[in-house]
N, C-alpha and C positions, 0 to 999 in steps of 0.2 A: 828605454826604447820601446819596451811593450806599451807601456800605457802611451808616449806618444802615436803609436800605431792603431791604437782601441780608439782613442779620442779620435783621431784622422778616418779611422774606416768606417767612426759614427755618425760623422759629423755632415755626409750625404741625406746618411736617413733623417736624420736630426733638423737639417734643412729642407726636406722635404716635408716632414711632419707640420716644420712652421709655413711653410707654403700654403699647405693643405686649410691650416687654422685660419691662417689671414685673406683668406682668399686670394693669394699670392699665383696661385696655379694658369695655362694660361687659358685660352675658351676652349682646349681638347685636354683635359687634363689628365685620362686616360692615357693622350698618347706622351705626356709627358713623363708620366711618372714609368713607365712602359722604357723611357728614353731614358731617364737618368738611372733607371735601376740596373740598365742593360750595358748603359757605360760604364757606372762606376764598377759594375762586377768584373767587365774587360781591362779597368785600369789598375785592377788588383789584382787581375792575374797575370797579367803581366808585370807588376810587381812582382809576383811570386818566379815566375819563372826569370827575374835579372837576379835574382839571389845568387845562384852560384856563378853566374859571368862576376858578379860584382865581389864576393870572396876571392874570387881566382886572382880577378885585378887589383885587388886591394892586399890579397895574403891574409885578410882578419878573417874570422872566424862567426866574428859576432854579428854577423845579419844572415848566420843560419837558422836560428834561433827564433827567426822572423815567419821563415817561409810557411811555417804547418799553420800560425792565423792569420795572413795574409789570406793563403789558400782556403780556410774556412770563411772567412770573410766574403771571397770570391764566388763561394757557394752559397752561399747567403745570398748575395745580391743578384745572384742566377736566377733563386727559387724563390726571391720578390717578382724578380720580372716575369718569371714563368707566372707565379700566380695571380699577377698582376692581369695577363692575359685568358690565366683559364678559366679566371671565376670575375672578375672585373667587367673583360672585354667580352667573354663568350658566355659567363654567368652558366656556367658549367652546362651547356647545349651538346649533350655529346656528339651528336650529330653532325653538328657542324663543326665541333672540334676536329674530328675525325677528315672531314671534309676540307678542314684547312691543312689538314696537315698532309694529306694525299695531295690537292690542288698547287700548294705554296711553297715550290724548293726553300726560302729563306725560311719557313715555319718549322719544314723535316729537319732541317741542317740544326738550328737552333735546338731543336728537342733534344737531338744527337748529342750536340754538346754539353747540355745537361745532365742528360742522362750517363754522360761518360764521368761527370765530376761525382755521380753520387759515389761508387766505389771508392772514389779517392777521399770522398770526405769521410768514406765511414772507416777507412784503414790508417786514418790520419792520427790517431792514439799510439801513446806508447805500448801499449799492451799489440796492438796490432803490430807495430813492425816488429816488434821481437818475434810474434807468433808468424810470419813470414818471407821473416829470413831475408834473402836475396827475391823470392820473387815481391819482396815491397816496390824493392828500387824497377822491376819490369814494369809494375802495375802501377807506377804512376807516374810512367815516361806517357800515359794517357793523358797526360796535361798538356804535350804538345798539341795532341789529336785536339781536345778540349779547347785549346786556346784559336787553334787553324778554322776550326769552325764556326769557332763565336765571331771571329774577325769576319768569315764567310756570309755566315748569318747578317752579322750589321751591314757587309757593303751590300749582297742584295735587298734588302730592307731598304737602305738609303738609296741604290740606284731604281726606285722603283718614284722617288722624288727630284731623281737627276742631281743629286748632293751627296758624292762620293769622298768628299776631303776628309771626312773626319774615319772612315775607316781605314781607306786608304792612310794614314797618318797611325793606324793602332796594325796596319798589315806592313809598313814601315817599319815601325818597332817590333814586333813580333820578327820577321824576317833580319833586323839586326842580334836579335837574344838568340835565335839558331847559329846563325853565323860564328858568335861569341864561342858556340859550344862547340862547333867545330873541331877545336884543336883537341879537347880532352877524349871525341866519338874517337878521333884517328888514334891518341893515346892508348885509348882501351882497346881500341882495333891489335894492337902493334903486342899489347899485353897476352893478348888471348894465342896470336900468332907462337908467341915466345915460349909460353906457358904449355909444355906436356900434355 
């Protein structure tokens, strides 16, 4: 299942790369690659967050196993689009980086969410979760935060073209994987209650 996962999580870039070569790209091709790098990263993280809905529903075990390169995956495809934008689109202008990011709620929100996935990718080792404990599992319920945002991020970006379906469709999904979790938040509610 790993290597079908590496093959699937490559095979955006991998398509893009042959875009790039063939002249396949469309006349904005900045905003293209901007767009698929920014999608695919959202379809993987949400991947990552149906992992335990989809254990719980299933009772298997084996698409836990999935979640920590999904998740790195995710960040990957984050810190294309980011840099897609900072050295691409603004060809590192500080100025006006800074500029966009003060001016353009969907530019802050988006940083936001980046910046929330770095932690998660760098405690994403085995060695890091041994080394902390329970507060792993705190520190990276920041993947909801991460995901609320990136969804945030793409609708206003798109509503700014009047073509809202496609987030709307990834804040859809997002909003049914909370739902999912639901029953296990109230579970642990009820443990903690119970529990001395």
């Amino acid at each position: 299942m790993k290597w079908i996962l590496w093959a699937g999580a490559l095979t955006p870039l991998a398509l893009l790369v042959w875009l790039g070569f063939t002249d396949g790209l469309s006349a904005n091709p900045i905003e293209q690659i901007t767009h698929w790098t920014g999608t695919t990263a959202l379809v993987l993280l949400m991947l990552t967050l149906a992992v335990t809905p989809l254990r719980r529903l299933t009772g298997s075990n084996r698409f836990v196993k999935l979640r920590r390169p999904l998740g790195l995956f995710a960040f990957f495809y984050a810190t294309l689009h980011f840099l897609t934008w900072l050295a691409v689109d603004q060809f590192f202008y500080w100025e006006d980086i800074v500029a966009d990011v003060l001016k353009r709620p969907y530019i802050t929100v988006g940083l936001l969410a980046w910046l929330l996935m770095i932690p998660l990718a760098a405690t994403s080792t085995r060695a890091m979760v041994r080394r902390l404990g329970k507060r792993w599992q705190t520190l990276h319920r920041l993947v909801y935060v991460s995901g609320a945002l990136g969804v945030l991020h793409f609708y206003w970006k798109a509503a700014a073209k009047s073509d809202v379906r496609e987030p709307l469709i990834f804040a859809g999904v997002l909003a049914l994987l909370l739902a999912l979790r639901i029953p296990l938040w109230v579970q642990r509610a009820r443990r903690r209650r119970v529990s001395p």
